[in-house]
mmCIF file of the C-alpha atoms, coordinates in Angstrom:
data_MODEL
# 
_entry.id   MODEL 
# 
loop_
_atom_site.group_PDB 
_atom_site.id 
_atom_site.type_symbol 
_atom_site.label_atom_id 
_atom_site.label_alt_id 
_atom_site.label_comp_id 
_atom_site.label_asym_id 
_atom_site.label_entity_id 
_atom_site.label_seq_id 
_atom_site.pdbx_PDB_ins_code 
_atom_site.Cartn_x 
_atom_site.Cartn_y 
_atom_site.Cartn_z 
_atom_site.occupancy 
_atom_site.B_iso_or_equiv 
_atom_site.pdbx_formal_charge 
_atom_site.auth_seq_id 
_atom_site.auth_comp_id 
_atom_site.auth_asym_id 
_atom_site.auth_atom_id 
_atom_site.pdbx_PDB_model_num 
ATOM 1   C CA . UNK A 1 1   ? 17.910  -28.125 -25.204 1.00 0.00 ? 1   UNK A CA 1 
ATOM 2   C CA . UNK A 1 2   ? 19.201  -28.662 -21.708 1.00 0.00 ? 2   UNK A CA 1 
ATOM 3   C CA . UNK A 1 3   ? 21.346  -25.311 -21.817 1.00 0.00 ? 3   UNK A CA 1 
ATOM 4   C CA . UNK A 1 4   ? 18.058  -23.239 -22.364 1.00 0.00 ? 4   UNK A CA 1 
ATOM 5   C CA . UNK A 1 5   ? 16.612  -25.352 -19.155 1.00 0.00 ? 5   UNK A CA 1 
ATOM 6   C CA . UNK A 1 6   ? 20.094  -24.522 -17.279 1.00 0.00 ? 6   UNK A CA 1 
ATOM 7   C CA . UNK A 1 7   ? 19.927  -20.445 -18.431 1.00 0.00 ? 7   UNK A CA 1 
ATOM 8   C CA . UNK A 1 8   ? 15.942  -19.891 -18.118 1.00 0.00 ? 8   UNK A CA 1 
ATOM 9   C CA . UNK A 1 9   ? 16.795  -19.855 -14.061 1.00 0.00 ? 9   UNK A CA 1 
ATOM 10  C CA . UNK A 1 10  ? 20.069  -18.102 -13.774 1.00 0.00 ? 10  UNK A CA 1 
ATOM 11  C CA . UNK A 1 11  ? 18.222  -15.564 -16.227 1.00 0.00 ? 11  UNK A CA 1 
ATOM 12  C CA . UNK A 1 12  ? 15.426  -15.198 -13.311 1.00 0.00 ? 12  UNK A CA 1 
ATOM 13  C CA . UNK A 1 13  ? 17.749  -14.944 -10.621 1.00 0.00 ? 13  UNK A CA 1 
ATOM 14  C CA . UNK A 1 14  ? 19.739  -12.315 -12.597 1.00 0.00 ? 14  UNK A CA 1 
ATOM 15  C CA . UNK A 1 15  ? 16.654  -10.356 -13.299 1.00 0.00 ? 15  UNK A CA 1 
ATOM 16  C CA . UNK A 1 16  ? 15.338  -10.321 -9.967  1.00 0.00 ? 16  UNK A CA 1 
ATOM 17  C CA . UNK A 1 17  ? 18.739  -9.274  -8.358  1.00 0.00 ? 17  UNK A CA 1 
ATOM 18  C CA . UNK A 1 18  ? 19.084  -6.811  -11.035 1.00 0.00 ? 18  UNK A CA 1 
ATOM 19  C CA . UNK A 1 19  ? 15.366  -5.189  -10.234 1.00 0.00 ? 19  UNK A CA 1 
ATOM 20  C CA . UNK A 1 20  ? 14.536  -6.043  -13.545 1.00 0.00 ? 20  UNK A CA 1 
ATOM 21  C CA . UNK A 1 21  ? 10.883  -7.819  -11.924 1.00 0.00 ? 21  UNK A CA 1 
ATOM 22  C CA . UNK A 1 22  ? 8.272   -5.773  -12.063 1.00 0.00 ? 22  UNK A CA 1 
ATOM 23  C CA . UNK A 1 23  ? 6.589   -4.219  -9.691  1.00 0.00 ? 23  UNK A CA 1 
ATOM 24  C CA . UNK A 1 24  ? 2.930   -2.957  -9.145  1.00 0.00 ? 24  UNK A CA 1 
ATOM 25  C CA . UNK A 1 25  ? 1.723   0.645   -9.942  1.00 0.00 ? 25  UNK A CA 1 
ATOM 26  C CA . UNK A 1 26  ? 2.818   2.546   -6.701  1.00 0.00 ? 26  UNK A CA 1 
ATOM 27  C CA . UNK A 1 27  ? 0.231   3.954   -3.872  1.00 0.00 ? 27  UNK A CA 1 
ATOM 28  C CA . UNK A 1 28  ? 1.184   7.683   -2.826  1.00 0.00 ? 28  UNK A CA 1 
ATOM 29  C CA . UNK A 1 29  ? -0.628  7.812   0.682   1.00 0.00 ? 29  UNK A CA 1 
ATOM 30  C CA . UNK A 1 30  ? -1.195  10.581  3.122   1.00 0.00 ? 30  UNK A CA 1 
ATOM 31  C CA . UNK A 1 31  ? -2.603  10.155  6.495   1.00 0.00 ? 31  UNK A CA 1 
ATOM 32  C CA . UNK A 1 32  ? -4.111  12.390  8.544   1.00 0.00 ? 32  UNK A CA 1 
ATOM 33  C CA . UNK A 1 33  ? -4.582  12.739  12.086  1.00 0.00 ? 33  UNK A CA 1 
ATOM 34  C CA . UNK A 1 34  ? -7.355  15.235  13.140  1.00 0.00 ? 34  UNK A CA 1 
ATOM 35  C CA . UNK A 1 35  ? -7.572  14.004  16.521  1.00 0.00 ? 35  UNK A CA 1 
ATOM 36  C CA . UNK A 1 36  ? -6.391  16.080  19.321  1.00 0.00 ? 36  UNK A CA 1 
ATOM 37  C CA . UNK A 1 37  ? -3.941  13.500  20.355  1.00 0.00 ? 37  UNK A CA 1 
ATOM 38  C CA . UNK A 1 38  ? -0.783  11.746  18.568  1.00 0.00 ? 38  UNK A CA 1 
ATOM 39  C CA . UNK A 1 39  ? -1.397  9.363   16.491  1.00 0.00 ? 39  UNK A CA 1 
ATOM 40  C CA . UNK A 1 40  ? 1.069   6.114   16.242  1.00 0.00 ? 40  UNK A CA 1 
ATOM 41  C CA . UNK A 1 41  ? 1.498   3.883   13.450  1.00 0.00 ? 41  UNK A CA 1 
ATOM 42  C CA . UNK A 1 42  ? 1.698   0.071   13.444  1.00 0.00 ? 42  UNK A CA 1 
ATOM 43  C CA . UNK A 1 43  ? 2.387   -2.779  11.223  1.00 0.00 ? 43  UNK A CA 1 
ATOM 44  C CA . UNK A 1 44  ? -0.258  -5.830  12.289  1.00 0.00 ? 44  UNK A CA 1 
ATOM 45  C CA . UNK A 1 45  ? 0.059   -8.572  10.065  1.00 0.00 ? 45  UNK A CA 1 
ATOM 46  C CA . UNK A 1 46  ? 1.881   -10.327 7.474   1.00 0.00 ? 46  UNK A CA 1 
ATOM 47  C CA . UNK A 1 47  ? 0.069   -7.389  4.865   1.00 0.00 ? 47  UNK A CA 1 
ATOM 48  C CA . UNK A 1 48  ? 1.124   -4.960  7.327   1.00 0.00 ? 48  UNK A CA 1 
ATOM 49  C CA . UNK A 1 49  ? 4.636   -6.313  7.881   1.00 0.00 ? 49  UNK A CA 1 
ATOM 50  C CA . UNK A 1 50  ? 4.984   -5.990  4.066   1.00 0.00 ? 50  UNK A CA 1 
ATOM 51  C CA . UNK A 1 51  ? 3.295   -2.646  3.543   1.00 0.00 ? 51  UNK A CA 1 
ATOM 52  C CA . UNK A 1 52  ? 5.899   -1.018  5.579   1.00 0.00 ? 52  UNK A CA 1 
ATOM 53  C CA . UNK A 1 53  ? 8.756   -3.010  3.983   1.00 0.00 ? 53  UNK A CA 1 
ATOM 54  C CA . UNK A 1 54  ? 8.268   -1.334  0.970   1.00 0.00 ? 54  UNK A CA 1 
ATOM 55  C CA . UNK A 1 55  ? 7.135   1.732   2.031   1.00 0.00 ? 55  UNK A CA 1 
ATOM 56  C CA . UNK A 1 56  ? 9.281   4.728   1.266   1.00 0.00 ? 56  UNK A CA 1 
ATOM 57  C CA . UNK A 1 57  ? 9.808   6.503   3.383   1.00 0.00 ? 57  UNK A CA 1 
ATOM 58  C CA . UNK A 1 58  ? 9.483   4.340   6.057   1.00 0.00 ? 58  UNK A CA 1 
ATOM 59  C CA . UNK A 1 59  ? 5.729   5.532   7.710   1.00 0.00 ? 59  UNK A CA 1 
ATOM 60  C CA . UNK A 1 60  ? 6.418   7.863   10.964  1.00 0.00 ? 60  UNK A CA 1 
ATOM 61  C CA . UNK A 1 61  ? 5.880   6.194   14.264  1.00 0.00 ? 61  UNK A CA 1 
ATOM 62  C CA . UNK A 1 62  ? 4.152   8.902   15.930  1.00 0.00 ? 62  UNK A CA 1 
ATOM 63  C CA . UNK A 1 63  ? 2.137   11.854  13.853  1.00 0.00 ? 63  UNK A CA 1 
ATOM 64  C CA . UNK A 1 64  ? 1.074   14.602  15.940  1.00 0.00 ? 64  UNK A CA 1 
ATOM 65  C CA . UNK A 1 65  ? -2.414  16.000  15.911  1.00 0.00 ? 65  UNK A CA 1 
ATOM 66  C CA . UNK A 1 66  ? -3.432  18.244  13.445  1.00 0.00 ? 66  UNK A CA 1 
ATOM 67  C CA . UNK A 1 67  ? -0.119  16.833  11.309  1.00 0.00 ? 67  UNK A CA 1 
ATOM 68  C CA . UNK A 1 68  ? -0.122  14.596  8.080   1.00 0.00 ? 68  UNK A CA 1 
ATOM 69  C CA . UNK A 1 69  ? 2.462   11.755  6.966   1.00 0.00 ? 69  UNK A CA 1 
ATOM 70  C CA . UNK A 1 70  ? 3.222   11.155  3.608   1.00 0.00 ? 70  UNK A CA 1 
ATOM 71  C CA . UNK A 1 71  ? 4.628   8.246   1.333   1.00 0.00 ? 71  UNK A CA 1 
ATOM 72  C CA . UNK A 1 72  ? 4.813   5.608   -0.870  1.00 0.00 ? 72  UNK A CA 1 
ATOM 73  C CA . UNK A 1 73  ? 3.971   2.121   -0.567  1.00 0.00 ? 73  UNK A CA 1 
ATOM 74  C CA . UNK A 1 74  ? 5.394   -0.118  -3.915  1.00 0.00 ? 74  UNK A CA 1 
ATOM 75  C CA . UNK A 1 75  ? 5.177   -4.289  -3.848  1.00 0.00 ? 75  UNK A CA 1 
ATOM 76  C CA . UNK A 1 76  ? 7.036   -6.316  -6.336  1.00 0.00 ? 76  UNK A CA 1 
ATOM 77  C CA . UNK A 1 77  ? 4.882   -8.949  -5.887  1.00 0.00 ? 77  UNK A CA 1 
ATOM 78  C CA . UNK A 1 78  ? 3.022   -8.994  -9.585  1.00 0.00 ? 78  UNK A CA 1 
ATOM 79  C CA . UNK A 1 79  ? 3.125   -5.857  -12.087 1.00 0.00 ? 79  UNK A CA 1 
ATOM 80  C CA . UNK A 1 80  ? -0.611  -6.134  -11.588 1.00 0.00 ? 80  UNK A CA 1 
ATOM 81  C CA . UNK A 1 81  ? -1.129  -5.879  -7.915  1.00 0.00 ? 81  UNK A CA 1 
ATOM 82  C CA . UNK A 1 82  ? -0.251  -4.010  -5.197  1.00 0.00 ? 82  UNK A CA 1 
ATOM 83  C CA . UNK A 1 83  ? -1.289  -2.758  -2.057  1.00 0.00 ? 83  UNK A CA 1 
ATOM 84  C CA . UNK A 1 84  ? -0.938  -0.894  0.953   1.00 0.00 ? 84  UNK A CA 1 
ATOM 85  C CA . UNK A 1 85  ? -2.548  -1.662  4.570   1.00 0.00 ? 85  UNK A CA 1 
ATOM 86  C CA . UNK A 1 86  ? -2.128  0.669   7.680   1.00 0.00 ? 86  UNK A CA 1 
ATOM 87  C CA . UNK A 1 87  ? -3.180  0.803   11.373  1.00 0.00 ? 87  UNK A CA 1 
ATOM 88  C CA . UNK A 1 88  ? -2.715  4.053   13.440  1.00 0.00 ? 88  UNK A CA 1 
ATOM 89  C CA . UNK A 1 89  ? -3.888  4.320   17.255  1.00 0.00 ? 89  UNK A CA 1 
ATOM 90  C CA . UNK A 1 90  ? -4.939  7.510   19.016  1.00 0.00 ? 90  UNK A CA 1 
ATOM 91  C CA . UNK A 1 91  ? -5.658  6.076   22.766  1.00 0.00 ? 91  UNK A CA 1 
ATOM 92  C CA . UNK A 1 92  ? -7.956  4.121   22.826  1.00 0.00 ? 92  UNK A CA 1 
ATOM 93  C CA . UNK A 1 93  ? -9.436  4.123   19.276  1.00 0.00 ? 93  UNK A CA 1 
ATOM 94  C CA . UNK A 1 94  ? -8.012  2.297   16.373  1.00 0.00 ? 94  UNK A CA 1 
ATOM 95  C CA . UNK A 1 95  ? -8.183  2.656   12.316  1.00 0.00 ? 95  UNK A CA 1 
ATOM 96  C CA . UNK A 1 96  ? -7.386  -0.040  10.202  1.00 0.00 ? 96  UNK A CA 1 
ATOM 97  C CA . UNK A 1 97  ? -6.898  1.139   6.806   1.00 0.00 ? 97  UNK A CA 1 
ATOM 98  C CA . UNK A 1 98  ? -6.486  -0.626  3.183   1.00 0.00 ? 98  UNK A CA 1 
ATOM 99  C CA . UNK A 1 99  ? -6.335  0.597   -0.107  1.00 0.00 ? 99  UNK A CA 1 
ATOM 100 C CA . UNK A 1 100 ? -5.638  -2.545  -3.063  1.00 0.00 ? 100 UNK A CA 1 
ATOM 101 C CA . UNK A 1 101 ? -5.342  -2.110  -6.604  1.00 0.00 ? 101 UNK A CA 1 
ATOM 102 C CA . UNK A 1 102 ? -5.584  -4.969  -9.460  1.00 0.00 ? 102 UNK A CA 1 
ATOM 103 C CA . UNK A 1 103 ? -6.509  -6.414  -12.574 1.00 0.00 ? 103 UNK A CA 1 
ATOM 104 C CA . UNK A 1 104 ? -9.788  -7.774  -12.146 1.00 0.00 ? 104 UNK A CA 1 
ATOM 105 C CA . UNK A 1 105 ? -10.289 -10.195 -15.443 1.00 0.00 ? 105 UNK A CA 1 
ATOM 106 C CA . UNK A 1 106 ? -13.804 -9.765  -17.035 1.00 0.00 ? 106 UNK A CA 1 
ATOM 107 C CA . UNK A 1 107 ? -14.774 -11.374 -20.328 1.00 0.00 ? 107 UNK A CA 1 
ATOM 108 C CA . UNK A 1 108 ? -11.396 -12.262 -21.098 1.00 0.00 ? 108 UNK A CA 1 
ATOM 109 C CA . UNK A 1 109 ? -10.171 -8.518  -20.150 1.00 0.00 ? 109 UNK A CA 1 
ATOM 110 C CA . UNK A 1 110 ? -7.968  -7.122  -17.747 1.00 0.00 ? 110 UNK A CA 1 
ATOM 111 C CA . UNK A 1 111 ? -9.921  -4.414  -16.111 1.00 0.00 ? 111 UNK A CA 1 
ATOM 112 C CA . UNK A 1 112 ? -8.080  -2.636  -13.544 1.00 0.00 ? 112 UNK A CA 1 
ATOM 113 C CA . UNK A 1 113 ? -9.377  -1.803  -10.456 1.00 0.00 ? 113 UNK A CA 1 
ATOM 114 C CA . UNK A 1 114 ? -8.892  0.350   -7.313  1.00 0.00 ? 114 UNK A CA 1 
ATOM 115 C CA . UNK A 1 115 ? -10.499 -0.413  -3.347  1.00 0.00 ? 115 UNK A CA 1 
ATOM 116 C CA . UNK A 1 116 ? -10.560 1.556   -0.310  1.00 0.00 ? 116 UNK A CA 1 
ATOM 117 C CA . UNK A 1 117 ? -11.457 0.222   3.214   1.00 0.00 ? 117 UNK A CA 1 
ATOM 118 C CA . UNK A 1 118 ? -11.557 1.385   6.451   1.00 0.00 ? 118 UNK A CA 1 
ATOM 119 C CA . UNK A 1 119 ? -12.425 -0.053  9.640   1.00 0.00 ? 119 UNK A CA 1 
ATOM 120 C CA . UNK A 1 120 ? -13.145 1.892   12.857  1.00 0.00 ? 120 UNK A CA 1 
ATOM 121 C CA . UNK A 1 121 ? -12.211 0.617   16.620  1.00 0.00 ? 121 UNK A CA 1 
ATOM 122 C CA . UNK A 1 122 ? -13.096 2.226   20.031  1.00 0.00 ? 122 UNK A CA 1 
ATOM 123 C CA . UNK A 1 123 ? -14.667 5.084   19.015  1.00 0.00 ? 123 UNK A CA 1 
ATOM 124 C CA . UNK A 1 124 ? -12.245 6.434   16.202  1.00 0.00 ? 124 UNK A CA 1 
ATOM 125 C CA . UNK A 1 125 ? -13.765 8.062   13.239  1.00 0.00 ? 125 UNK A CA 1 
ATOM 126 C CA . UNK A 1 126 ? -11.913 6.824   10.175  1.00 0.00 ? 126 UNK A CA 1 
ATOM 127 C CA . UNK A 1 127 ? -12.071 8.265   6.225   1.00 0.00 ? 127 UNK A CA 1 
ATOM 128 C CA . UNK A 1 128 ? -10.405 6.880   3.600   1.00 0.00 ? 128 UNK A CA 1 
ATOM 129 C CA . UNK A 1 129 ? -10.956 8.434   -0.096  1.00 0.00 ? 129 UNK A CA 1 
ATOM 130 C CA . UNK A 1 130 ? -9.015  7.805   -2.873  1.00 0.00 ? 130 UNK A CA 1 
ATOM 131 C CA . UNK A 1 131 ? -7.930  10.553  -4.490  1.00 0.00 ? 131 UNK A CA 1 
ATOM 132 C CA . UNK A 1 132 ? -5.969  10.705  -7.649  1.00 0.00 ? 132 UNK A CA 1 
ATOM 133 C CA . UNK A 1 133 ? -5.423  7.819   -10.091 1.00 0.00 ? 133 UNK A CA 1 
ATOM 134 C CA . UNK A 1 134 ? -2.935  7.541   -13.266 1.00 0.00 ? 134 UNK A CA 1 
ATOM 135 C CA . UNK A 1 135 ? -5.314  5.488   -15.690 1.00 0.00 ? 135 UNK A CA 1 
ATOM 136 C CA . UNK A 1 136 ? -1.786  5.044   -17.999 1.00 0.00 ? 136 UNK A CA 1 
ATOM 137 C CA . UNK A 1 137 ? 0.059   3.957   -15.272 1.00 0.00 ? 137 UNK A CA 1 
ATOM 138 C CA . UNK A 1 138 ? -2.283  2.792   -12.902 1.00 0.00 ? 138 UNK A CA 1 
ATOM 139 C CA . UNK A 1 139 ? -0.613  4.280   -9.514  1.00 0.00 ? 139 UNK A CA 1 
ATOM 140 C CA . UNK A 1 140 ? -2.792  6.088   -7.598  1.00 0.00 ? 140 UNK A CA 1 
ATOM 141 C CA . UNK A 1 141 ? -2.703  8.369   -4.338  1.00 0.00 ? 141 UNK A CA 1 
ATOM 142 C CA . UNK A 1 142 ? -4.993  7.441   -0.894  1.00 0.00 ? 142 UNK A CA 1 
ATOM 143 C CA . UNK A 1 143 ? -5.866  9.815   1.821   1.00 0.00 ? 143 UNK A CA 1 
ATOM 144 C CA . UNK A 1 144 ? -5.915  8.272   4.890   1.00 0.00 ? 144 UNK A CA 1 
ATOM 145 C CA . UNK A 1 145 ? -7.878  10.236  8.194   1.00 0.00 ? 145 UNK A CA 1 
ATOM 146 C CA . UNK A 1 146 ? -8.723  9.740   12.040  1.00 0.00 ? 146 UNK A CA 1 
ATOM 147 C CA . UNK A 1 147 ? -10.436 11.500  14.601  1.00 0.00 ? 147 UNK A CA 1 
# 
């Protein structure tokens, strides 16, 4: 018994160095800056931090008005979670952006689920729709915009 005890961890840590862990259904996201300024991405927050970890590729600094960003934002935190969560600045006005997906358990069921949030700063004018989900593979594609 004390060999399965020993080999249940070095089978973890050989799984997780070998990517077998799972990871949560991706985010595709796309943001769009329809302001007449540039627009400049930042990372506030541990969430933040982590979103553009695993973000690939890794979000532009700077998106120029009338331009779009696009990419992809997978955690390996759970297979049923993940999330992404954005800020962009133009001047003086701020977005803060999230979009979460999980399984939500009701009456014993996993149901998954998708949210969208967006929070506007100094003015700004912030949209956030989702707008495509897998329902087989539960990844799912966000549209991030500011004005």
């Amino acid at each position: 018994m004390k060999r399965i005890y020993v080999l249940a961890p070095l089978a973890l840590v050989l799984a997780v160095a070998s990517g077998v862990v799972q990871a949560g259904p991706p985010v595709d996201v796309t943001f769009k800056n329809n302001g007449a300024e540039s627009a400049f991405y930042h990372a506030e927050g541990r969430n933040g931090m982590s979103t553009q970890m695993n973000a690939r590729p890794t979000p532009l600094a700077e998106i120029k008005a009338g331009e779009f960003a696009r990419y992809r934002v997978q955690s390996n935190i759970s297979p049923d979670t993940n999330y992404a969560v954005v800020m962009y600045r133009i001047g003086s006005k701020v977005c803060k952006f999230s979009t979460t997906y999980f399984k939500n358990f009701q009456s014993g069921v996993r149901v998954p689920k998708w949210t969208k949030n967006a929070i506007a700063e100094g003015g700004a004018r912030c949209d956030v729709k989702i707008t495509s989900v897998n329902f087989s593979t539960n990844a799912w594609a966000v549209e991030f915009s500011m004005k």
